[in-house]
C-alpha positions in Angstrom: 15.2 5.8 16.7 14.2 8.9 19.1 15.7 11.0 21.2 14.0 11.3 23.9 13.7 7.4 25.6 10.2 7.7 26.7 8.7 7.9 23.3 6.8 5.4 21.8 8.4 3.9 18.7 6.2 3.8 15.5 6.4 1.5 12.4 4.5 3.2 9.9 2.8 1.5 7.5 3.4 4.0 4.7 5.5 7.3 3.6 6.0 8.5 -0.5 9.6 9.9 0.8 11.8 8.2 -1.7 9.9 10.0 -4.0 9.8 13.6 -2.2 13.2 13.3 -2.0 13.6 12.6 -5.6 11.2 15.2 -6.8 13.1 18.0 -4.6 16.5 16.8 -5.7 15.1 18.2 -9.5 14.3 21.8 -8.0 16.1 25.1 -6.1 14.8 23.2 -2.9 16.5 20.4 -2.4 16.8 18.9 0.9 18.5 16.2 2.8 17.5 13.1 5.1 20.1 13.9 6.9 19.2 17.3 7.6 16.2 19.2 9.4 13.5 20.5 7.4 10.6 22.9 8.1 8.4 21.5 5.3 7.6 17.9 3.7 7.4 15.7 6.5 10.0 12.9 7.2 13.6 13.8 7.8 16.0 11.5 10.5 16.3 14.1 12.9 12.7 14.8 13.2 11.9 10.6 12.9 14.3 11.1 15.9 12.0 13.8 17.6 9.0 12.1 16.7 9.9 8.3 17.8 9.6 7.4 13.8 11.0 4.0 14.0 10.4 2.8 10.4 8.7 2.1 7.8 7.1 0.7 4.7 8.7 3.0 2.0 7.0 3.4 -1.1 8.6 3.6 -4.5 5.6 4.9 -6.8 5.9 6.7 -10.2 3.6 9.4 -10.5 2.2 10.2 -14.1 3.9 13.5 -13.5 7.2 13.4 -12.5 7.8 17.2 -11.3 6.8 18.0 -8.1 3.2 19.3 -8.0 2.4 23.2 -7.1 0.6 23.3 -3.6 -2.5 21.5 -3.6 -1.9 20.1 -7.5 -1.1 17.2 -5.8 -4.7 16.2 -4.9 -6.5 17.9 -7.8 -8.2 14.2 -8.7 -10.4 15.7 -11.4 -7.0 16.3 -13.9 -6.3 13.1 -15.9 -2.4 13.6 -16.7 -2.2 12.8 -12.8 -3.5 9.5 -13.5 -1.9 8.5 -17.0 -0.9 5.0 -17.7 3.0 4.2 -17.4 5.0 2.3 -19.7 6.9 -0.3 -17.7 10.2 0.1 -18.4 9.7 4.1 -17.8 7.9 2.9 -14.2 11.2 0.3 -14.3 13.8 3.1 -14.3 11.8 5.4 -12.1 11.6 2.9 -9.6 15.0 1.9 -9.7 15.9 5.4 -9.2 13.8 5.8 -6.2 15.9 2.5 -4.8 19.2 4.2 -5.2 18.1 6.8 -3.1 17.1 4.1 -0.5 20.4 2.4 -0.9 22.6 6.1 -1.0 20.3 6.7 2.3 21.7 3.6 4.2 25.3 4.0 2.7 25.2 7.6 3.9 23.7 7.6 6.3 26.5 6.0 9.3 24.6 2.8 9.9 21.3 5.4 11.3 19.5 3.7 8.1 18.8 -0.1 7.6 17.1 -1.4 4.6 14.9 -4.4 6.4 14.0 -7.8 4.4 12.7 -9.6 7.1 10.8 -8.5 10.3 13.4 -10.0 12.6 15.7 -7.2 10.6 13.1 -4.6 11.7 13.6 -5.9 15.0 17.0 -5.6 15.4 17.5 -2.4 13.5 15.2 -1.1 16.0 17.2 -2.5 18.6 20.1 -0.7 17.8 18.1 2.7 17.5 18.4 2.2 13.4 15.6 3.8 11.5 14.2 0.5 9.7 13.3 0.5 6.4 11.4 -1.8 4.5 11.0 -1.2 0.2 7.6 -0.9 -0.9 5.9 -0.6 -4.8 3.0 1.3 -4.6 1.3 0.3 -8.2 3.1 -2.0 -10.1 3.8 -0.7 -13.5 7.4 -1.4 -13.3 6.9 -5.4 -13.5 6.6 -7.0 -16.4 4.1 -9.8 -17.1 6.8 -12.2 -16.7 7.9 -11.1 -12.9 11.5 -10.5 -14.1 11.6 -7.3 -12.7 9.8 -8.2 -9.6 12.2 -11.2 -9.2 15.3 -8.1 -9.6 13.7 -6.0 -7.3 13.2 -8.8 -4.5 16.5 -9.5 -4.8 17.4 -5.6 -4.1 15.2 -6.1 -1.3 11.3 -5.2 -2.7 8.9 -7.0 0.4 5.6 -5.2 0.3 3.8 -4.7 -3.4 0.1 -2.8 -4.4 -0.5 -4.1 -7.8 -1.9 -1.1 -8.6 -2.1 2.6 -7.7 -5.3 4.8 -9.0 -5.1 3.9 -12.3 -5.2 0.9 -14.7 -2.5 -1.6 -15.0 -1.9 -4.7 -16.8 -2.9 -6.3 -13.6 -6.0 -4.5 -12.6 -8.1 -1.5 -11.8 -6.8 1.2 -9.4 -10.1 2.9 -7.1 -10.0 6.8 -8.1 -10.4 9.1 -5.2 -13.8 10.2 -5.2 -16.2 11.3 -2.7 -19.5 9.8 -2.0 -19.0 6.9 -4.0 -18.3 3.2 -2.7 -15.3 1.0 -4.3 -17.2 -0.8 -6.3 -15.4 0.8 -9.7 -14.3 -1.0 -13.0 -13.2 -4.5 -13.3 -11.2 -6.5 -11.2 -7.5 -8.5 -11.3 -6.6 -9.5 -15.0 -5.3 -13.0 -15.4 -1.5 -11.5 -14.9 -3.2 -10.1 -12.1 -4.5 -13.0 -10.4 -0.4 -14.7 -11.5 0.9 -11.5 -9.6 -0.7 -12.5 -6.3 0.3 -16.2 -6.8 3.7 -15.4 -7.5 4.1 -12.5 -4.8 2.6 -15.3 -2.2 5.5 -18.2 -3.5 7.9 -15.4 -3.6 7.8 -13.9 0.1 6.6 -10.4 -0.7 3.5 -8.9 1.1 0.5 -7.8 -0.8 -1.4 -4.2 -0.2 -5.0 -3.8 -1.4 -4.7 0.3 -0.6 -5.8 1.7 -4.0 -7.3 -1.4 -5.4 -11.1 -1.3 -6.7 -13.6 -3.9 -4.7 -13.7 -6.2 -7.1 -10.1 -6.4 -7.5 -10.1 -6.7 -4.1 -12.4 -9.4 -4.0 -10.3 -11.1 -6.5 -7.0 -11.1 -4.4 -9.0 -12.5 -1.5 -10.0 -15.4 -3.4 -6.3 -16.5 -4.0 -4.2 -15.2 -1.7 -3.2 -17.3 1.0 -1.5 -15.2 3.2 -3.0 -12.0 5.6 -4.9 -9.2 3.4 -3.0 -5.9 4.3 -4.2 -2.2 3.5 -1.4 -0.3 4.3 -3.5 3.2 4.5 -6.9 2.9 4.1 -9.6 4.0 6.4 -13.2 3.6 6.9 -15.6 4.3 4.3 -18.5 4.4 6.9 -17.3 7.5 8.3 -15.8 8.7 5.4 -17.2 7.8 1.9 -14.4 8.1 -0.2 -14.1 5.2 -2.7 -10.4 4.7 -1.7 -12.2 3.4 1.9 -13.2 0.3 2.5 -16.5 -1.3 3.4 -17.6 -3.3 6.2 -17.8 -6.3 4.0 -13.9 -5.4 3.0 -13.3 -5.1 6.8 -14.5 -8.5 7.6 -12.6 -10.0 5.4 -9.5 -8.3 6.2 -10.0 -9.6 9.8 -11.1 -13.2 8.6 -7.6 -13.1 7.0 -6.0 -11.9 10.6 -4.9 -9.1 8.1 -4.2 -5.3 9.1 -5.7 -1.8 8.1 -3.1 0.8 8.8 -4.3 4.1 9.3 -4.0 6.9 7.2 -3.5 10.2 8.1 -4.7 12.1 4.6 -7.3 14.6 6.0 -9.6 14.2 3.6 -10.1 10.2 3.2 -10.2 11.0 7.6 -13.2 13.9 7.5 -16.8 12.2 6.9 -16.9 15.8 4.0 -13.8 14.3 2.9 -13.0 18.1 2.7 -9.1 19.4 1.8 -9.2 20.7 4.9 -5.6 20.6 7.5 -7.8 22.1 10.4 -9.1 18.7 11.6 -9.0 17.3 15.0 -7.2 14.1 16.2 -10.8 13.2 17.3 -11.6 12.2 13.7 -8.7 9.8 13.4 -9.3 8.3 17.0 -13.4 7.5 15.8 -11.7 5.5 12.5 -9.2 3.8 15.3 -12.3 3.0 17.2 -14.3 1.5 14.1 -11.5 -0.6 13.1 -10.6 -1.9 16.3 -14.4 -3.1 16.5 -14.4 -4.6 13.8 -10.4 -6.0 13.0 -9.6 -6.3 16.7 -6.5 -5.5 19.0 -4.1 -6.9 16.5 -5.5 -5.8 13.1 -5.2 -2.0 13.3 -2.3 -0.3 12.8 -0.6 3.4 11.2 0.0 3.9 7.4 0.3 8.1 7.6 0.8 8.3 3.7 3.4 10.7 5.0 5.0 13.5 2.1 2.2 12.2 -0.1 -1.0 13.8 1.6 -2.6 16.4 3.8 -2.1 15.9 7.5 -3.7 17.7 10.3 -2.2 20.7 11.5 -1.8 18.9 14.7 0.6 16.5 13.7 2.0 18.8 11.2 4.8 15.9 9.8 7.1 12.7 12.0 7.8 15.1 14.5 3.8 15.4 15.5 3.5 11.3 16.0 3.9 11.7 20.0 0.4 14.0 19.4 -1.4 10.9 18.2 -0.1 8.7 20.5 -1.2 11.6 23.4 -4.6 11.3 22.1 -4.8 7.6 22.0 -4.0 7.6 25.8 -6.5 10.2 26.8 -9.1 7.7 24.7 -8.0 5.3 27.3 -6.6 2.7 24.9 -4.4 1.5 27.3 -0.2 1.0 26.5 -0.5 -2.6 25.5 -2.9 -1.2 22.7 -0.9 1.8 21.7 1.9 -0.5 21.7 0.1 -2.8 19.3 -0.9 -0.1 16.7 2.4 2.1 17.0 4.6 -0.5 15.5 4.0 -3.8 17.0 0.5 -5.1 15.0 3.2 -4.6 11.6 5.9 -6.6 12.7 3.5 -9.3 13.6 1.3 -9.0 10.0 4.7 -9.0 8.1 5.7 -12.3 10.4 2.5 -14.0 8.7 2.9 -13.4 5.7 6.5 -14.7 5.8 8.7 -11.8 5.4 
């Protein structure tokens, strides 16, 4: 999925653009995949410029459905972005934000797979597809029964967060605040606690990104398969609650799980400041931190792509070679930016049986 052969193919661990798409399909600015843009930040032909392989893509209903006026979009301090869902209306959101995955692969001349296994990520990679995998972020859409999760596996749902920032019937999203550990509100509820047993049986990967600490404490205590964060970073250099601690970190690499890094300036900065002016260097000390303390094969990329602030630097997809630029003048070495580019996600997603 590039065009230029000499590009180092990413799997990302997160993007919200199944629902930028679907918020700009409502407004004078629509835009298609298909098509180059000059704003948001994932379209094919600059995936293509950018060595965007694939992805985990994230179908989340946001408390407001219209798309947010600049900056809105990270105003934590206004409730109504952080309203409870009922779950049929999270149901039908989320189903409309899989048509567009599904119109995106019809449309799209075989250049879009949707991926339910890693050795499908493999091969549409193989044949320069741009690999998708489906991904509920916060899972208001399924009921306490798991019909709807059942439906949705089916349609081909393999990655889940039970929660976003906000409460669910299965637990207690971590708001987004600065100078404040994770340690927020209550963990899993019993359906909670059901929702990681079932998701474990069922063959569909967990993501603690967004969940409180004790929520994620509870998850670690029943899970059996790898503990993913799917964009998260390092609360030591960055204390924002929607970080995580050491003591989440160690158990993360206990589990041979994976942190994927995101690219959100301000949960990057250690003044967690709204600030796009910030240097790759920030990003590279998190890469450092985590590889410490997860290892070669436990750090990864989860850019949280059209649903954050980047770094001017990388801009959108097209900026990935940036990162990877910066990476190599750390002296990572290629096997290492190999690993965190795309390989690390493949081999999480292998052991947790997708």
């Amino acid at each position: 999925m590039t065009d230029t052969p000499n590009l180092t193919p990413v799997f990302d661990g997160h993007n919200d653009t199944l629902l930028s798409l679907e918020r700009r399909a409502q407004t004078a600015k629509q835009r298609s995949f298909f098509e180059e843009a000059n704003y948001d930040h994932i379209d094919l032909p600059r995936a293509r410029k950018g060595g965007f392989a694939g992805g985990l893509f994230a179908m989340f209903t946001p408390s407001v459905r219209s798309k947010p006026e600049p900056g809105e979009e990270t105003d934590f301090d206004d409730p109504k972005h952080f309203r409870q869902i009922r779950q049929q209306d999270a149901l039908d959101y989320t189903l409309k934000l899989l048509e567009i995955a599904e119109e995106l692969e019809a449309q799209g001349d075989s250049a879009v797979k949707i991926c339910r296994s890693t050795e499908a990520i493999k091969e549409a990679m193989a044949a320069d597809q741009l690999a998708m995998m489906l991904h509920v972020e916060g899972a208001e859409c399924i009921d306490k029964d798991f019909e709807a999760l059942h439906m949705l596996y089916d349609r081909g749902l393999r990655s889940l967060g039970p929660v976003w920032s906000r409460e669910t019937i299965f637990g207690h999203g971590v708001p987004m605040t600065y100078d404040h550990g994770p340690d927020i509100g209550p963990g899993l509820t019993e359906t909670g606690k059901e929702l990681v047993r079932v998701c474990n049986q069922t063959g569909i990967q967990l993501d603690v990104s967004h969940l409180n600490e004790k929520g994620f404490w509870d998850l670690a205590s029943i899970t059996d398969k790898p503990i993913v964060a799917s964009h998260s970073n390092v609360f030591s250099i960055c204390p924002m609650s929607r970080n995580l601690t050491d003591k989440q970190l160690d158990a993360i690499a206990e589990s041979k799980g994976l942190v994927g890094i995101n690219f959100a300036v301000f949960f990057l900065r250690p003044d967690g400041q709204l600030n796009a002016d910030t240097p790759l260097d920030v990003m590279l000390r998190h890469a450092d931190y985590l590889i410490n303390k997860l290892g070669e094969d436990g750090v990864a990329l989860g850019s949280d792509y059209d649903g954050c602030l980047v770094a001017n630097e990388i801009k959108d997809v097209a900026g990935l070679p940036k990162l990877i630029d910066a990476f190599r003048r750390a002296d990572f070495g290629e096997e290492l930016i190999s690993k965190i580019a795309h390989r690390n996600w493949i081999s999480v997603l292998e052991r947790a049986g997708i």
